[in-house]
C-alpha positions in Angstrom: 16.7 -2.0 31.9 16.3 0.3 29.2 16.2 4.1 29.8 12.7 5.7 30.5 12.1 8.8 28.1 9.1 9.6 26.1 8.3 8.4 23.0 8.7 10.9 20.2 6.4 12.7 18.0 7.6 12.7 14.2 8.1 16.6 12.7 5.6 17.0 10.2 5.1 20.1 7.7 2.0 22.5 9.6 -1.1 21.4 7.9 -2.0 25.6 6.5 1.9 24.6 4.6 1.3 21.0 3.5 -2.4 21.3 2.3 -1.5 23.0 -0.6 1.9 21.3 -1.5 2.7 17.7 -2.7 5.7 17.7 -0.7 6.3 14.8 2.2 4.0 15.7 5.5 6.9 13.9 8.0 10.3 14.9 7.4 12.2 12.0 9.3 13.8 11.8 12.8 17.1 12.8 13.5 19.9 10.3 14.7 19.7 11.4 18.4 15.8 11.0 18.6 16.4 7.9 16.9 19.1 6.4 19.6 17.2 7.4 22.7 13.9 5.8 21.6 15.4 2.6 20.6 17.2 2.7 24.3 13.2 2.6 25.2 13.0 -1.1 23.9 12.7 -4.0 26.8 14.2 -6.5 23.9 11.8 -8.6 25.1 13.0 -12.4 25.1 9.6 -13.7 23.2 9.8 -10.8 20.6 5.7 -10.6 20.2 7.2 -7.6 17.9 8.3 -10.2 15.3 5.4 -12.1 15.4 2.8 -9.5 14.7 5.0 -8.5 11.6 4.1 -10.0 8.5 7.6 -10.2 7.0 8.6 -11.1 10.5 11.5 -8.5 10.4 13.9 -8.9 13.5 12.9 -6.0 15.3 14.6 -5.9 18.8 17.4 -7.3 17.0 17.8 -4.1 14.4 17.2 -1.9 17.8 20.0 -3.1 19.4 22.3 -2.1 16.8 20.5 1.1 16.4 20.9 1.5 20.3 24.6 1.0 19.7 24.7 3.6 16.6 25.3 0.8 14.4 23.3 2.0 11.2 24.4 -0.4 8.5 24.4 -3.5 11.4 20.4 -2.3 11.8 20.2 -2.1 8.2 21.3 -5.7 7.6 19.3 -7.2 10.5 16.3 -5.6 8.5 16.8 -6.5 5.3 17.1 -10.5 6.0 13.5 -10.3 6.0 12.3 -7.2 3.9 13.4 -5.5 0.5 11.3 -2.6 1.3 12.3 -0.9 4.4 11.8 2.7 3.6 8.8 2.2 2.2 7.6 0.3 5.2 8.9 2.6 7.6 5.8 5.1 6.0 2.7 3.2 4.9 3.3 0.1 7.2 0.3 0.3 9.5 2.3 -0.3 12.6 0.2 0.3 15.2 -2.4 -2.6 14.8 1.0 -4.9 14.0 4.3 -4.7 15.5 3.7 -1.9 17.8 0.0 -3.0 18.8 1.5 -5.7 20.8 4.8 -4.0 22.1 5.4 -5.0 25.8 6.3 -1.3 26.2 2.9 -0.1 25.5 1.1 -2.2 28.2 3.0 0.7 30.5 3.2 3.7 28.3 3.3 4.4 24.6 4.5 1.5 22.4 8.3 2.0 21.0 8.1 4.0 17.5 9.1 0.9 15.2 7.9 2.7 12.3 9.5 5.4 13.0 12.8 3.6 13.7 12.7 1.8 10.5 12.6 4.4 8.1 15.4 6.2 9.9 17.4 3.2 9.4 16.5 2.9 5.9 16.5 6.7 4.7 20.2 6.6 6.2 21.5 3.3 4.3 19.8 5.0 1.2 22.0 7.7 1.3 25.1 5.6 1.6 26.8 4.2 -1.4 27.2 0.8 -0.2 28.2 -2.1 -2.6 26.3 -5.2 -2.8 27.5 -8.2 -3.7 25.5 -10.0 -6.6 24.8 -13.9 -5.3 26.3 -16.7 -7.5 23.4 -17.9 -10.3 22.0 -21.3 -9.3 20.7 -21.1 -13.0 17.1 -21.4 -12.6 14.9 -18.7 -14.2 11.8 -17.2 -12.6 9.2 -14.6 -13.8 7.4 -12.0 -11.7 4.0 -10.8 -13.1 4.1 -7.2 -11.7 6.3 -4.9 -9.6 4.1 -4.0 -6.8 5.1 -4.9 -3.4 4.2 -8.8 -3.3 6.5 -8.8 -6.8 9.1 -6.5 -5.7 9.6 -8.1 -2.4 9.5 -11.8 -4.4 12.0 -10.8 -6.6 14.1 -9.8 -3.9 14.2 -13.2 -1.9 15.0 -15.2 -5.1 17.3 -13.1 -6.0 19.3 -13.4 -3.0 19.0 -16.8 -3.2 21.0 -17.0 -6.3 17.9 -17.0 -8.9 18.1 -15.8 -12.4 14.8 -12.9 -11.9 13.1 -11.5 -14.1 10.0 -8.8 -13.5 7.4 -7.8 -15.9 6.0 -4.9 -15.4 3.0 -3.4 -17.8 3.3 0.0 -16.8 6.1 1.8 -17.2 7.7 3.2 -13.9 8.5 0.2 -11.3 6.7 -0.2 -7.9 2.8 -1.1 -8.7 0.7 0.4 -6.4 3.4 1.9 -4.6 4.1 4.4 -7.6 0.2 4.6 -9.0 -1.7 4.7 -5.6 -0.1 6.7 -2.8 0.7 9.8 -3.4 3.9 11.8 -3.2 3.2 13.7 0.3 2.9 9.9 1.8 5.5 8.4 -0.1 7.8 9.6 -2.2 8.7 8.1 -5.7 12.9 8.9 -5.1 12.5 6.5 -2.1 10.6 3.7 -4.4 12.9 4.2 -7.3 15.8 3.6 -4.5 14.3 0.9 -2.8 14.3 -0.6 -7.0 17.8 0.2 -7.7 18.8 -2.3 -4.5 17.0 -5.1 -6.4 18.8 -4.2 -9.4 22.2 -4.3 -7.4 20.8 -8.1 -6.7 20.7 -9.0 -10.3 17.1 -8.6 -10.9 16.3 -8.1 -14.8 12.9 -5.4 -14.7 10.9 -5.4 -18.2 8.4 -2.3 -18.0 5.7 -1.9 -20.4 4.9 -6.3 -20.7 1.2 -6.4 -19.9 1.0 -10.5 -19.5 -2.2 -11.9 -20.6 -2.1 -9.4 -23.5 1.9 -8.7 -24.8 2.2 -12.7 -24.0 0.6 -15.0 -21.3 1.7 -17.2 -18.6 2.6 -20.5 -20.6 4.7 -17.9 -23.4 6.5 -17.1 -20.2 7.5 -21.1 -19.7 8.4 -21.6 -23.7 10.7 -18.8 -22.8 12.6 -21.1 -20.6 11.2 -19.6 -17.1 11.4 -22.4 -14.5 8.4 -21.1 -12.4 6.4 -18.0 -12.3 4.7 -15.8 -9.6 2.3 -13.6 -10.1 1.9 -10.3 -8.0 -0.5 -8.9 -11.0 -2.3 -6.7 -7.6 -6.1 -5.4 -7.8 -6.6 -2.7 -10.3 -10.3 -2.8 -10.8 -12.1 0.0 -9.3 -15.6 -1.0 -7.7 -18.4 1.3 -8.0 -22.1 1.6 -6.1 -24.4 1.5 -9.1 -26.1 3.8 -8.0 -28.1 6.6 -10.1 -26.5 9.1 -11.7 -22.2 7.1 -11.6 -22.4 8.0 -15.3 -22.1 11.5 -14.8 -19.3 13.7 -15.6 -17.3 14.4 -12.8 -17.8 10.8 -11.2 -14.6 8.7 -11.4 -12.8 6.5 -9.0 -9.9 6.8 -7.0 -8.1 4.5 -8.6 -7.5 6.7 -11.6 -7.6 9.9 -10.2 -4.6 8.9 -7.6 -3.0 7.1 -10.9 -3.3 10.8 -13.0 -1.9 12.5 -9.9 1.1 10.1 -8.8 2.2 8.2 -11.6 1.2 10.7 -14.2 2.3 13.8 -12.6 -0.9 15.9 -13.0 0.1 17.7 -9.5 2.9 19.8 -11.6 2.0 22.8 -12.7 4.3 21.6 -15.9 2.1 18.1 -16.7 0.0 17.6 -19.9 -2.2 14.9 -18.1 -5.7 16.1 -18.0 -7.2 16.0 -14.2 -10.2 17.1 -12.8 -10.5 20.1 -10.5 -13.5 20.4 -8.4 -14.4 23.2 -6.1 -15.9 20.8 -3.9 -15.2 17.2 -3.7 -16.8 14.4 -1.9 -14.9 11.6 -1.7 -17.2 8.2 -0.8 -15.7 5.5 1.5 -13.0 5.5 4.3 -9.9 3.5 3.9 -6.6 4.6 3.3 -7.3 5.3 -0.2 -10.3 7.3 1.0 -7.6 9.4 2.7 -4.9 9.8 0.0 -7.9 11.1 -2.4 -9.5 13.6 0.0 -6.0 15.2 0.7 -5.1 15.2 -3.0 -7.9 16.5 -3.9 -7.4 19.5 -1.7 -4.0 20.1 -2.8 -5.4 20.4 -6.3 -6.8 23.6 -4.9 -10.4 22.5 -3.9 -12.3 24.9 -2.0 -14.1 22.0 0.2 -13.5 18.2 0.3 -15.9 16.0 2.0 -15.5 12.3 2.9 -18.6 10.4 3.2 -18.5 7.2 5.4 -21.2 4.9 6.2 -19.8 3.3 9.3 -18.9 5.2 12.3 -15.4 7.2 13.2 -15.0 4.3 15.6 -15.3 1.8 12.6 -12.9 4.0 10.1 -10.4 1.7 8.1 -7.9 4.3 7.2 -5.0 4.6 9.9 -5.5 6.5 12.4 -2.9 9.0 12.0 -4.1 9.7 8.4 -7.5 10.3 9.4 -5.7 12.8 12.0 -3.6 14.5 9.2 -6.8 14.6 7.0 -8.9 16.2 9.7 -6.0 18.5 10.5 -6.0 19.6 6.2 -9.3 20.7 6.8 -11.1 17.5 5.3 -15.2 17.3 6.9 -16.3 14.1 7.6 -20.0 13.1 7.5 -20.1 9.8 9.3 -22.7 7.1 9.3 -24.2 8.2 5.8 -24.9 7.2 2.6 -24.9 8.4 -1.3 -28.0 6.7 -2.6 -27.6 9.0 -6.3 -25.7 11.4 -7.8 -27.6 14.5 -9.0 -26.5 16.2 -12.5 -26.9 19.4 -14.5 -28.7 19.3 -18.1 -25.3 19.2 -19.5 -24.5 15.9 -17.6 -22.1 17.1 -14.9 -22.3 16.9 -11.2 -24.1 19.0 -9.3 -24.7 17.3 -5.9 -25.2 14.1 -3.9 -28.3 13.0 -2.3 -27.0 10.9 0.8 -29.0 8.9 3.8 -28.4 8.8 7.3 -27.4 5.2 8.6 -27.6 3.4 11.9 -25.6 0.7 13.1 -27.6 -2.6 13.5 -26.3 -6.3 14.3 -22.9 -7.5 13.0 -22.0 -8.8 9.4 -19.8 -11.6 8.1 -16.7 -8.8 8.9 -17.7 -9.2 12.3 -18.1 -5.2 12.2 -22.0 -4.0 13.1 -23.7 -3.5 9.5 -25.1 -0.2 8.6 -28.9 0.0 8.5 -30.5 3.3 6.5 -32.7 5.5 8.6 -35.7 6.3 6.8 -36.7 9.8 6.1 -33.5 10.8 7.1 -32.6 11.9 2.5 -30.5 15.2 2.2 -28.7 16.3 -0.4 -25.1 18.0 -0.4 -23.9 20.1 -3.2 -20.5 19.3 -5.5 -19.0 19.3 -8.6 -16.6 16.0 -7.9 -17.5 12.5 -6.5 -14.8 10.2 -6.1 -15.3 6.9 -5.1 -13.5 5.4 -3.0 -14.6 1.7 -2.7 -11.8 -0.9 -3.5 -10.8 -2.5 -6.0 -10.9 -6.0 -7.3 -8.0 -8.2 -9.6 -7.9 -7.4 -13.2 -9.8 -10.0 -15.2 -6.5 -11.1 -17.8 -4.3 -13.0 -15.8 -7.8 -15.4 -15.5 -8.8 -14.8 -18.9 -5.5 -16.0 -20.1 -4.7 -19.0 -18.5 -7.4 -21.0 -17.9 -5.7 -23.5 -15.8 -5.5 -21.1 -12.9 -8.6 -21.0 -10.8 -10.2 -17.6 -9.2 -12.3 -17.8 -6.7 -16.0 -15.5 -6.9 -14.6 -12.4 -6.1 -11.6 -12.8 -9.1 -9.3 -13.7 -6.6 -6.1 -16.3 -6.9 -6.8 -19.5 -5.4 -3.7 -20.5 -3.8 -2.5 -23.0 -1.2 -0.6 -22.3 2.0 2.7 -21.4 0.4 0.8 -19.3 -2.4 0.7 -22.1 -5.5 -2.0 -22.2 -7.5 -3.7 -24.8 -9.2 -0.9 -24.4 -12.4 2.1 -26.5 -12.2 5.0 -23.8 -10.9 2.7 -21.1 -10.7 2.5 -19.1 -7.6 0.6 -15.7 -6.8 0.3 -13.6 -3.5 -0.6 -9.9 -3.0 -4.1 -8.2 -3.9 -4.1 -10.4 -7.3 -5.1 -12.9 -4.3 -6.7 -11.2 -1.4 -7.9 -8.1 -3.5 -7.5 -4.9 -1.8 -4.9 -5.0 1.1 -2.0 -3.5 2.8 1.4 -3.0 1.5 3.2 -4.9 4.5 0.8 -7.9 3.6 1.2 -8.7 -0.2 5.2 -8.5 0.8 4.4 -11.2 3.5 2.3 -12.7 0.5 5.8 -12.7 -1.6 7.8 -14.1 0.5 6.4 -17.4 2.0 6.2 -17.3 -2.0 9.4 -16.9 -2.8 10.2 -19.4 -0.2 7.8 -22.1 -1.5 9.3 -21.8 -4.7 12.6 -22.3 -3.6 11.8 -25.0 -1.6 10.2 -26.5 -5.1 13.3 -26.6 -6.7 15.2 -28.0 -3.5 12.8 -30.9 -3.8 13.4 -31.4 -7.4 
């Protein structure tokens, strides 16, 4: 049996430090912290581990060979089933996946697979470590986007012997994982690293391509591509349409976390323009929620406020961002509302008028749906309102190939192994699903990556 010891907490930066720098917040285990919690792990015969991930990553398997300080063994058992480890290893939500149904923690604390992951990761990262390019089987295949579901795509076909090519229409690699979480969560040396791996694979990367506008899908086949995927993600912000969105000082999260991560607006050196309240309310409580509150404050605002409609019980964002958050000195005002956003005479924000909200019967989420409580309008002074609401898929991918069908919400309509209704078309990731986690538009990628190989074993 494995040795008893307690499961470790990760070293973070103090929260009076890290509010007010864009710095990582957890630093990393060391190897010895690392060795003892993976002597923690039952290696379970049925693995439930493995089959709560979405990328159904080996996991006992690359804690064995952590257990016997074999780094680069862990490393490989890992990356037969994932591109992306080190980015995993920090925005994977673990603890409603792998670790939510780890045998250890129906005793004590589940084993830190998160934790482990990253440590096996950040390691092989610093190694220079040749990898051998796979013999070309000679089929060509473009992916629409370098996000995760693209990325991790790319990287199955590639080491399958596929001639890849990504299209990317911004220009820095990594989607969502460059534009959307900040620098403090993830940072972009560990993206750009993850990227180079790919590249060691043989993967071709255009940046700057916007397809459905620099060319389309079907340019993309009379280019000689044998199939394409498309991991396009959801870019669209949503807003309430409520009174007073047109106000200067309202914008979503989507662009302010784009200004700050991909644009740099955090340096004190950057040209990009970036707005900086004295106090911001940020509406809705995902993750994103959480990486715009805690930006926002390390802008330098004087109060940030997150407004949440739902309980703390019903929160989205994972639990220990909410914890960091809280520990930054973010308020929450649970179970409210904005109803309008009050302005100035020169058209800038001056406050939010809100509602109280009660939770009634259960909605089509299965989660109780809020109910306002009448009487209960206040209002709450700011200068900034960020919302925070999701996002849906951008329009051009739909708008440009009318062969591929979307379903209400602009979604991808895809089959089980992620083809759509074009012939050797696939899709997976938010340009499918809309708004989702990182871990799940890789799992998105590569049952797609498999159908399509599986395509061309037929033909």
């Amino acid at each position: 049996m494995a040795k008893t010891s307690t499961r470790p907490e990760m070293p973070v930066q103090e929260p009076e430090v890290r509010a007010h720098n864009f710095d990582e917040v957890a630093l990393g285990l060391d190897l010895e912290t690392a060795v003892a919690e993976a002597e923690r792990c039952f290696n379970c015969r049925n693995k439930p581990c493995v089959g709560s991930c979405p990328v159904n990553i080996d996991i006992p398997g690359f804690i064995m060979r952590l257990k016997e300080r074999d780094l680069q063994g862990a490393y490989d058992v890992i990356s037969q089933s994932s591109n992306l480890p080190a980015v995993c290893g920090r925005v994977c939500p673990q603890e409603t996946q792998c670790e939510g149904v780890c045998t250890r923690g129906f005793r004590e604390k589940p084993i830190a697979i998160g934790y482990l992951e990253r440590f096996v990761a950040d390691w092989h990262n610093e190694q220079e470590i040749e990898v051998n390019k796979p013999e070309s089987n000679g089929i060509k295949v473009a992916i629409v986007g370098s996000g995760p579901s693209g990325l991790t795509c790319a990287g199955d076909l590639a080491k399958k012997g596929y001639d890849v090519t990504i299209f990317e229409a911004l220009h820095k690699v990594g989607g969502v994982l460059v534009y959307g979480i900040p620098e403090f969560r993830l940072p972009k040396k560990i993206v750009e690293k993850e990227v180079e791996n790919l590249k060691k694979l043989g993967v071709t990367i255009n940046t700057n391509v916007v397809i459905g506008r620099s060319e389309s899908i079907d340019d993309l086949f009379e280019q000689g591509y044998d199939a394409v995927f498309v991991g396009s993600g959801a870019g669209l912000p949503m807003f309430m349409k409520i009174p007073g969105e047109n106000l200067n000082g309202v914008l979503s999260a989507n662009e302010f976390l784009t200004r700050i991560n991909l644009m740099k607006a955090y340096e004190f050196t950057s040209e990009t323009p970036i707005v900086h309240g004295k106090h911001v309310v940020v509406v809705g409580g995902g993750n994103v929620a959480m990486d715009a509150c805690r930006s926002a404050m390390r802008l330098g605002a004087e109060k940030v406020t997150v407004v949440y409609r739902r309980s703390e019980e019903e929160l989205p964002a994972r639990h220990e961002e909410y914890l960091h958050a809280r520990e930054e000195g973010i308020k929450f005002h649970f179970l409210t509302n904005p109803v309008e956003v009050l302005g100035d005479d020169d058209f800038k924000v001056k406050g939010i008028k809100c509602v109280k909200m009660e939770l009634g019967e259960a909605d089509e989420s299965g989660r109780r749906r809020p109910v306002v409580i009448e009487g209960s309008e206040y209002e709450m002074e700011c200068d900034v309102v960020i919302m925070s609401l999701g996002t849906t898929p951008n329009p051009l991918i739909k708008d440009t190939t009318p062969d591929i069908e979307v379903n209400k919400r602009g979604g991808i309509i895809v089959d089980e192994g992620g083809k759509t209704t074009k012939d050797a078309v696939y899709a997976g990731g938010d340009a499918v699903t809309g708004a989702a986690t990182v871990i799940k538009a890789m799992g998105a990628g590569k049952l797609a990556a498999s159908s399509i190989d599986e395509y061309f074993s037929n033909k």
